[in-house]
C-alpha positions in Angstrom: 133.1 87.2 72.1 135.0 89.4 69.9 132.3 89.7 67.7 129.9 90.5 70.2 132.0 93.2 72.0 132.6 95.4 68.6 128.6 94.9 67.8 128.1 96.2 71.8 130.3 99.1 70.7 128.2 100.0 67.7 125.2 100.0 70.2 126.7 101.7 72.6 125.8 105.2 71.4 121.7 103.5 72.1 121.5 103.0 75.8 119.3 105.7 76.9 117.2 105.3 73.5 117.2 101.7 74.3 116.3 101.8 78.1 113.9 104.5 77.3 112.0 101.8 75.2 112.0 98.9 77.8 112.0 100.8 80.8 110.0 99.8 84.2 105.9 101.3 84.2 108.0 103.2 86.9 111.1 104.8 87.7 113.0 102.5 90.5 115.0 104.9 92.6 119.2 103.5 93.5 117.1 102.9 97.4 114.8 100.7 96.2 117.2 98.8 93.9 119.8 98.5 97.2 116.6 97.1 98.9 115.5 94.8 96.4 118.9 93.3 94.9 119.8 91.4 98.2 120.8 87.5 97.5 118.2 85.2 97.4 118.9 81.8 99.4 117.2 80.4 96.2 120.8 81.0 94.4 122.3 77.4 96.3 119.2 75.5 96.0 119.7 73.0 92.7 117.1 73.5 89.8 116.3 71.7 86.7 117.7 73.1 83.7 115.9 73.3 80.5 118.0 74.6 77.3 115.5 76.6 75.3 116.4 75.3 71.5 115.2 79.0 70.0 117.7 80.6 72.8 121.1 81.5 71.9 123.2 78.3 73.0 124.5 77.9 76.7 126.6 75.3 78.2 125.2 73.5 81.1 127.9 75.6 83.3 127.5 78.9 81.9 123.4 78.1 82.4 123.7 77.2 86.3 126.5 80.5 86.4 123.9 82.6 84.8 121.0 81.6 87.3 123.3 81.9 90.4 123.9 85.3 89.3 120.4 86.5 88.7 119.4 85.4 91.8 121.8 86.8 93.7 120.9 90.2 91.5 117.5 90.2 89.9 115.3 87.8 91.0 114.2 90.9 93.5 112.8 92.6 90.8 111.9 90.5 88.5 110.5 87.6 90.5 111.5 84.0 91.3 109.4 83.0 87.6 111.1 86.2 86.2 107.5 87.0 85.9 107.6 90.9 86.7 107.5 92.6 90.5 109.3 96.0 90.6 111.2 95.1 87.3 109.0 94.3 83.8 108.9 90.5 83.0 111.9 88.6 81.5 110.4 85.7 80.0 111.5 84.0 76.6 108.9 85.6 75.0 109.8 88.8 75.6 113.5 88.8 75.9 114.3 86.1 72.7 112.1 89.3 70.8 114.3 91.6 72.0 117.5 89.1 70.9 121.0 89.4 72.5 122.7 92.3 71.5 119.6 94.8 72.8 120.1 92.8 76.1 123.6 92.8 76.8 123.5 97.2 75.8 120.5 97.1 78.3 122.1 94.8 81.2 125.0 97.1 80.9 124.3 100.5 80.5 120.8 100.0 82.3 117.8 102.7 81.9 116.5 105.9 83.1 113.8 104.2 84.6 115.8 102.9 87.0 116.9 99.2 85.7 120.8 99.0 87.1 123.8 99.8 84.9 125.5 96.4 85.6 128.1 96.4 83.4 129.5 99.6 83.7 128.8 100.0 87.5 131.6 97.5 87.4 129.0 94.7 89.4 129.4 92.9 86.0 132.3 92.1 83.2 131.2 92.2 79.4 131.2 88.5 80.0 128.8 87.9 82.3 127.1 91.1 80.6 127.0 88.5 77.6 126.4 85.3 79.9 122.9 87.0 81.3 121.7 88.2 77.9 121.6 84.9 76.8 120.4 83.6 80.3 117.2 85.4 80.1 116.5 84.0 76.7 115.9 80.9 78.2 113.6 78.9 79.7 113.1 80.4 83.7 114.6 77.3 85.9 111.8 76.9 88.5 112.5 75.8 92.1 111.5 73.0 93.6 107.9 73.1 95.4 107.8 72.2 99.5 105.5 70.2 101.2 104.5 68.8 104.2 107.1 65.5 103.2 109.9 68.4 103.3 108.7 70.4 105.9 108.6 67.1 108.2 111.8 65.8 107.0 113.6 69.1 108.5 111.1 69.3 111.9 113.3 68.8 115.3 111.9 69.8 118.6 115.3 69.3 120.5 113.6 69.8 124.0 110.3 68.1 123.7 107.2 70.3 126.0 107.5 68.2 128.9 110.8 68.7 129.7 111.5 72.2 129.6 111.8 74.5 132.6 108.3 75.2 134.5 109.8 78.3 135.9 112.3 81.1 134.8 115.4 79.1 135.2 117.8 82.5 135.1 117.7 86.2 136.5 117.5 87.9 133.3 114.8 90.8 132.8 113.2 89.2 129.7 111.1 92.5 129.3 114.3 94.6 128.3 116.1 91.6 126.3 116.6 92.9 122.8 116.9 90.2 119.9 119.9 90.9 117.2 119.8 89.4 113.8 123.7 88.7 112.8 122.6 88.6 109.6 125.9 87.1 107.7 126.7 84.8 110.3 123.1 82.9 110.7 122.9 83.9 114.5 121.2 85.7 116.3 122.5 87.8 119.8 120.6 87.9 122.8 121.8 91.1 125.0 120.6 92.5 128.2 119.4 95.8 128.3 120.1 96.6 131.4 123.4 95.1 131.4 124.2 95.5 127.3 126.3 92.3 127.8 126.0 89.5 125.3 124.1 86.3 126.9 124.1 83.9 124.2 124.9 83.9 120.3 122.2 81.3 118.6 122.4 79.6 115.5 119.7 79.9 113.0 118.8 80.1 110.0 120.3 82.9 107.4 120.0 86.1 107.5 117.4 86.1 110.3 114.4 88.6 109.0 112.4 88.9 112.0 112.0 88.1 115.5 108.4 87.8 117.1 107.3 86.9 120.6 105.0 84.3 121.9 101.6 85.8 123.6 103.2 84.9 127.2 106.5 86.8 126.3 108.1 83.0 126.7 109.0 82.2 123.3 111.0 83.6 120.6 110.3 82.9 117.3 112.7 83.6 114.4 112.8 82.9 110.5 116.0 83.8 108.6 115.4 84.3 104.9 116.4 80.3 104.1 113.1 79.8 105.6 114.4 78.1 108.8 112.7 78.8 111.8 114.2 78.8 115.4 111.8 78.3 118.3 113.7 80.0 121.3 112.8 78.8 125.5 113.9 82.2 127.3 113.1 80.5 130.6 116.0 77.8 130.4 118.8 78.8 132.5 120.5 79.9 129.1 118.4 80.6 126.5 118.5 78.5 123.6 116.7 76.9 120.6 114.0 74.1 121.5 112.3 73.3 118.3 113.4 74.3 114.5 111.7 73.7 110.7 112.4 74.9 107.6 109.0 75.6 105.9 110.2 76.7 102.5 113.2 78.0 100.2 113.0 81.8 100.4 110.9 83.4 103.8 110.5 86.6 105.5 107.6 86.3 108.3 106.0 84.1 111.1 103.6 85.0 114.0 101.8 83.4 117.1 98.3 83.5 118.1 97.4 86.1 120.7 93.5 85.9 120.6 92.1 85.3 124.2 91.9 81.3 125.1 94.4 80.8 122.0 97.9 82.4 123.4 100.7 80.6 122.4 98.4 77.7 120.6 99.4 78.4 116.6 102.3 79.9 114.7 101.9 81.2 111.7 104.9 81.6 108.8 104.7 83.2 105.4 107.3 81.9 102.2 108.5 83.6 99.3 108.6 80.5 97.7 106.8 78.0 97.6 104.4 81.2 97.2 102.1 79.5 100.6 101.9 79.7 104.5 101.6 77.5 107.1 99.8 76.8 110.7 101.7 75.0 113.4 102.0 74.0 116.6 102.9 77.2 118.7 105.4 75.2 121.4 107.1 72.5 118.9 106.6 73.4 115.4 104.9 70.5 114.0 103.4 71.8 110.6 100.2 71.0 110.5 98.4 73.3 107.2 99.7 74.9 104.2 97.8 77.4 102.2 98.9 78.1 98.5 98.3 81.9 97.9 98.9 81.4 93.6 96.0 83.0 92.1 94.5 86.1 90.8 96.0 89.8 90.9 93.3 92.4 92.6 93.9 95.1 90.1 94.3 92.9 86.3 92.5 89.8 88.1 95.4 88.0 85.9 96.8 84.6 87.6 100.2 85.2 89.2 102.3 82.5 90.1 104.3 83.5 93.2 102.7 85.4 95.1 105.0 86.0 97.7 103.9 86.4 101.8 105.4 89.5 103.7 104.0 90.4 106.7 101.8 88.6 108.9 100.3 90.0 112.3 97.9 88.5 114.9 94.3 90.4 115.2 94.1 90.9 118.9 89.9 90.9 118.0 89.4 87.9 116.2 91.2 84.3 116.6 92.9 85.6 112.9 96.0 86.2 111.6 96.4 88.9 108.9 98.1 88.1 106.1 100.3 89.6 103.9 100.3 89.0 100.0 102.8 91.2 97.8 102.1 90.2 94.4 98.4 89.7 94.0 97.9 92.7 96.2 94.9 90.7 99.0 95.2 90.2 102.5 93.7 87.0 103.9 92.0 86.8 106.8 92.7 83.2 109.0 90.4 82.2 111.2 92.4 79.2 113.5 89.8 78.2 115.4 89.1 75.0 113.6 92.5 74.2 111.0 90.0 71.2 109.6 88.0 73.7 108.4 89.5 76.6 107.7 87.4 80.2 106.8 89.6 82.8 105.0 88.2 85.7 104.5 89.8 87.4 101.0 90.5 91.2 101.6 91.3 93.0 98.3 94.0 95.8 98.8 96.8 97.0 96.4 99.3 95.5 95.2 102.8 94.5 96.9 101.9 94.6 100.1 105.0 94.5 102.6 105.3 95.7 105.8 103.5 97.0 108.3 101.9 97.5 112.1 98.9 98.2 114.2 97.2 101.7 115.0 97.6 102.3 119.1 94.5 101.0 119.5 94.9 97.4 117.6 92.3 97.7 116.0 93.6 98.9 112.6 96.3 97.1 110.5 98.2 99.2 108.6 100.2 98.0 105.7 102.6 99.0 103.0 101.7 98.3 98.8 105.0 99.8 98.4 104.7 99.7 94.6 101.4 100.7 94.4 102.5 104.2 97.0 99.8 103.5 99.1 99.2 101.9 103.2 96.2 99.8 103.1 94.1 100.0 106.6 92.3 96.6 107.4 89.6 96.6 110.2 90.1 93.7 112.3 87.2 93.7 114.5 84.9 94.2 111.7 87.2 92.0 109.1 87.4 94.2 106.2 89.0 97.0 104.3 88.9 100.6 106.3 90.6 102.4 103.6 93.3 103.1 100.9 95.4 106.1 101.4 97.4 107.5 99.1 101.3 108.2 99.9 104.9 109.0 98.7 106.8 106.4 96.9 107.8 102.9 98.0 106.3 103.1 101.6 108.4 101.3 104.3 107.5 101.6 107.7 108.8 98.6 109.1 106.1 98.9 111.7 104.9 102.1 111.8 105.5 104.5 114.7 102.0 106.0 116.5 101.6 109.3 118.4 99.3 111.9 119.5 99.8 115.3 117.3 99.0 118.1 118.6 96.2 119.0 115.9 95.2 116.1 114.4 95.2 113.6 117.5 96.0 110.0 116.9 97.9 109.1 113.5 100.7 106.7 111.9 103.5 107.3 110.4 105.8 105.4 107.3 108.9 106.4 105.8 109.6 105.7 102.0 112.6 104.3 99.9 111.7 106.6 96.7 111.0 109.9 98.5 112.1 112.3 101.5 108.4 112.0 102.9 107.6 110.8 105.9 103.6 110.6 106.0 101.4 110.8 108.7 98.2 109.4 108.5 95.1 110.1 110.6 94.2 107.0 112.7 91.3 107.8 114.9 87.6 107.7 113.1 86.3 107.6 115.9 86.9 110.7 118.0 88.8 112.7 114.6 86.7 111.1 111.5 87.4 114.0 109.6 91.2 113.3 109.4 90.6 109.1 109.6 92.8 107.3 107.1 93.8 111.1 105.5 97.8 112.0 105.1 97.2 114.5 107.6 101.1 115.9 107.4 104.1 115.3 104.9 107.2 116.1 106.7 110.4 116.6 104.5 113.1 114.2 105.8 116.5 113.7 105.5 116.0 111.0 101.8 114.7 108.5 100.4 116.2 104.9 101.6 114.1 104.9 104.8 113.4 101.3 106.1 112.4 102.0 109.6 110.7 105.0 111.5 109.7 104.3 115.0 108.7 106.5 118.6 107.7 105.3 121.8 104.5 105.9 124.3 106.5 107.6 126.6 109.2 109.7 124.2 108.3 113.2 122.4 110.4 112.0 119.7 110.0 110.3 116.6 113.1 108.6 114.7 113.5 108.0 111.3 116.8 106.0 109.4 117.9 105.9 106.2 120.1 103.0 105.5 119.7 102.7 101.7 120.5 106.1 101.0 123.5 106.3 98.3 124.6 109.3 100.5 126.6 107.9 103.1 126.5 111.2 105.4 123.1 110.3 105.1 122.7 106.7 105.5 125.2 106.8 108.7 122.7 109.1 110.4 119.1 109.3 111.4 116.9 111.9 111.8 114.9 112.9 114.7 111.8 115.1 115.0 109.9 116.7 118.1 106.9 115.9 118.3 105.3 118.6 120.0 107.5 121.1 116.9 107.5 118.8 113.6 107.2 122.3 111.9 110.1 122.8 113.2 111.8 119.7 111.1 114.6 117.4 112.3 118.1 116.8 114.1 120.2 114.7 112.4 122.7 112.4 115.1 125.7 111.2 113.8 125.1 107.6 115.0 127.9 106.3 113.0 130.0 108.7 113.8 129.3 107.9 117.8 130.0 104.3 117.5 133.8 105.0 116.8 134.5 102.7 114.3 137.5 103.6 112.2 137.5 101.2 109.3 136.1 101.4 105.6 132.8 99.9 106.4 129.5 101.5 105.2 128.6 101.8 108.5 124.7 102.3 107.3 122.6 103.3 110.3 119.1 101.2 111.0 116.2 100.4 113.1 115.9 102.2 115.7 114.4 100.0 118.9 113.7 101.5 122.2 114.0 99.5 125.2 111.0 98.6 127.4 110.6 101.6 129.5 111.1 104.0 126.5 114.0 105.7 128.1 116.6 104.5 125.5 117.2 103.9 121.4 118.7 101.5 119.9 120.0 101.7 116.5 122.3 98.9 114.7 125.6 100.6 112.5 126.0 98.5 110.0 129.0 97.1 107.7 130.1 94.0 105.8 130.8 91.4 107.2 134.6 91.3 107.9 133.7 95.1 108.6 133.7 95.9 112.5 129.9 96.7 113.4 128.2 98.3 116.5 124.9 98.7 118.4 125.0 102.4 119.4 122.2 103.7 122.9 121.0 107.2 122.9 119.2 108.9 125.9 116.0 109.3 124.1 115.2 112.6 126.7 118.7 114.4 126.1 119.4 112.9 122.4 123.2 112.5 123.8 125.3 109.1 123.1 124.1 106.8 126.2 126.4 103.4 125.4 128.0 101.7 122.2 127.9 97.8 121.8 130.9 96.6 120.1 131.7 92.9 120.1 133.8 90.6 116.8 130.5 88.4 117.2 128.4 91.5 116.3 128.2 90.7 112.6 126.3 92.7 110.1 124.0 93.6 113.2 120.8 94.3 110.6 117.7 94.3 113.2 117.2 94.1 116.8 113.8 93.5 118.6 113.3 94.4 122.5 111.2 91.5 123.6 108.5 93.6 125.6 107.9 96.1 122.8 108.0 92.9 120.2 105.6 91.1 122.6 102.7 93.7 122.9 103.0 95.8 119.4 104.5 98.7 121.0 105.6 101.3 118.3 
């Protein structure tokens, strides 16, 4: 090691020459990296470890500390494989090229083109600097696949069909119940809206990434990113779990059917890995097909490995579901009408498609290839592409938020990680064709680092957050534009500030989610988790501080979903 840390100094003058020779196709901004360096659940799950004999040695410890690390780091970027997404590819035939000493001067000091300084960030020590240049050099371990013997093994319905409630057992107002991922904790908090009282803290899998409602407005469905999902009765007299699976290692999405004569029949959930998705029974969970989506890339038509699923919706045309796939860039089209013989219909797009929502009328999907800085617009009456608009960088709109502007009539509008931009894109080809699928309006924001932009049917307002901004006057804000004036540009409210929370947490400010009637936002402040977090309500008509939330079981609060707006796409 001493040998290696006076060669490092030597090298040391190189960094910028060095990361100027190896850097990314393009620059990753700090919000994207704080987006995409979250821990993967694939960091616990046990691998098989194979000791490349042209590596630089590794001790079977220093091998399993060196994968736990870069999947906790850099498998975001860099893929499960280490195979290329965001980041270039770190496979042994690259990195054993660019031999030790260029990696350990590159893991520390990073690159302009946005690849982390990890070492002297402080995030690393010159040993583990030293431990993951040699790490890379070696053969990627490769998670175990997961089946239908897996998925089965892990299936409970805990209240079979016939034995739950045939009426609303309690006197909530399931409309106006909002859904909070607890992220840290694997729960998720159920609270009244009307009441903004806690009803019941679930269990589920961890770090819940989305919650999505049954057709009837019944069932809850949520998937935490260990791929577990959690199948939720809101009629019992307490709400609670019913049915549960774990269809993969690493996941992000799942859906019901909402076709006419098919409500509540199918769910749908996407995995990061195994790169698939599967069809089950809506109202126990019983996995009943998996899809691989390995294959071709739409631009290079090269294989890729793991392509990953992101978001999934249910056409409200078609007995479909649209989904999602980030790495080869195609959205498939799922007819469930007959799961024996099943029609996709292969829609090519761009790559790394994400997130995602409907137009007003349902009609168009419109979906984030955040890497490629474009929203893809799929037709789902007709079943094809509508278009490929061009945007800022890294688009994330979480869903999207539609309105009526005052020149240019019906459009959508995304937020992005890399840029101030908030785009608004023509929606209506209909009545406005000459501004359909057109950025119609760029509206400078507050910064980059936006994950979720949303307005209401009823509100003049349209919110947009920041979370992943590096400046944390920033990121414990959120903007807020009229309108009826975006020319005008935006107020910021101090959101963080409101909650009145007086420790050292970040306090990052997200989602904001209005309540049924539109009369309220809610945004989540949020910290670490032995940080105090909040759920802070603004009077969407007078933009004044309405009701905070604060609760010790309100832990790293990092999405809530009102049930009614979840239920019918409202955004």
């Amino acid at each position: 090691m001493g040998r290696g840390r006076k060669a490092l100094g030597t090298l040391a003058v190189l960094p910028l020459a060095i990361g100027m020779a190896w850097a990314q196709e393009k620059p990753v901004t700090e919000e994207e990296i704080r987006y995409q360096a979250g821990s993967s659940p694939l960091a616990e799950v046990e691998m098989y470890q194979d000791i490349n004999p042209k590596a630089p040695p590794m001790t079977k410890t220093e091998f399993e500390k060196g994968r736990k690390i870069y999947f906790e780091r850099c498998a975001g970027c860099h893929g499960v494989l280490r195979k290329g997404a965001t980041g270039k590819p770190l496979t042994p035939d690259i990195t054993l090229e660019k031999g030790t000493e260029y990696l350990k001067v590159f893991i520390k000091y990073g690159s302009p083109a946005g690849m982390p300084n990890w070492g002297t960030s402080g995030e690393l020590t010159d040993e583990e600097v030293d431990l993951m240049a040699r790490y890379v050099q070696q053969t990627p371990p490769q998670p175990p696949e997961y089946g239908m013997p897996e998925m089965k093994a892990t299936w409970k319905v805990l209240v079979p069909p016939q034995e739950r409630p045939k009426k609303k057992m309690n006197a909530y107002n399931l409309d106006n119940l909002f859904s909070v991922t607890l992220r840290d904790a694997g729960q998720v908090a159920l609270i009244d809206g009307d009441t903004k009282q806690i009803i019941a803290i679930i269990p589920t899998g961890y770090a819940v990434h989305i919650s999505r409602l049954s057709a009837s407005g019944r069932y809850l469905y949520v998937i935490g990113r260990d791929a577990k999902i959690n199948l939720i009765d809101l009629w019992m007299e307490k709400p609670d779990t019913v049915a549960e699976i774990r269809v993969g290692l690493e996941a992000r999405s799942v859906e019901t059917s909402k076709y006419k004569g098919y409500e509540d029949k199918y769910a749908i959930a996407g995995s990061y890995w195994p790169p698939q998705y599967v069809i089950m029974n809506a109202d126990t969970l019983e996995p009943l097909k998996i899809v691989a989506t390995r294959g071709m890339t739409v631009d290079t038509q090269e294989y890729h490995p793991e392509p990953r699923v992101a978001s999934i919706v249910a056409s409200h045309f078609r007995p479909e579901f649209v989904v999602n796939i980030k790495e080869t860039g195609k959205t498939h089209l799922v007819d469930y009408t007959d799961l024996h013989n099943l029609k996709i219909t292969e829609i090519e797009m761009a790559r790394f498609l994400h997130d995602g929502g409907w137009d007003a009328s349902k009609r168009y999907f419109l979906v984030a290839a955040n890497q490629s800085n474009k929203v893809a617009v799929i037709d789902a009456k007709e079943g094809k592409r509508a278009a490929l608009v061009d945007v800022g960088k890294i688009p994330h709109p979480g869903r999207g938020a539609n309105f009526v502007h005052p020149k240019y009539g019906p459009v959508w509008a995304t937020g992005h990680l890399g840029d101030d931009s908030i785009a608004l894109i023509g929606t209506d080809p209909q009545k406005h064709p000459q501004y359909a699928w057109k950025v119609v309006q760029s509206l400078p924001g507050q910064g980059g680092g936006s994950l979720f932009i949303k307005t209401h049917p009823k509100s003049k307002h349209l919110y947009v957050d920041t979370p992943l901004n590096p400046d944390a006057k920033i990121s414990q804000s959120v903007a807020v534009f009229d309108i009826d004036a975006l020319d005008k540009g935006f107020k910021v409210l101090p959101i963080a500030e409101w909650a009145g929370i007086d420790d050292d947490g970040a306090k990052r400010v997200v989602q904001p989610e209005f309540n049924k009637d539109g009369t309220e936002v809610w945004f989540a402040v949020w910290s670490a988790k032995d940080k105090q977090s909040a759920l802070v309500i603004v009077d969407d008509k007078t933009l004044q501080l309405k009701a905070v939330i604060k609760d010790p079981r309100l832990i790293t609060p990092t999405g809530h979903f009102n049930v009614y707006n979840t239920q019918h796409d409202v955004y």
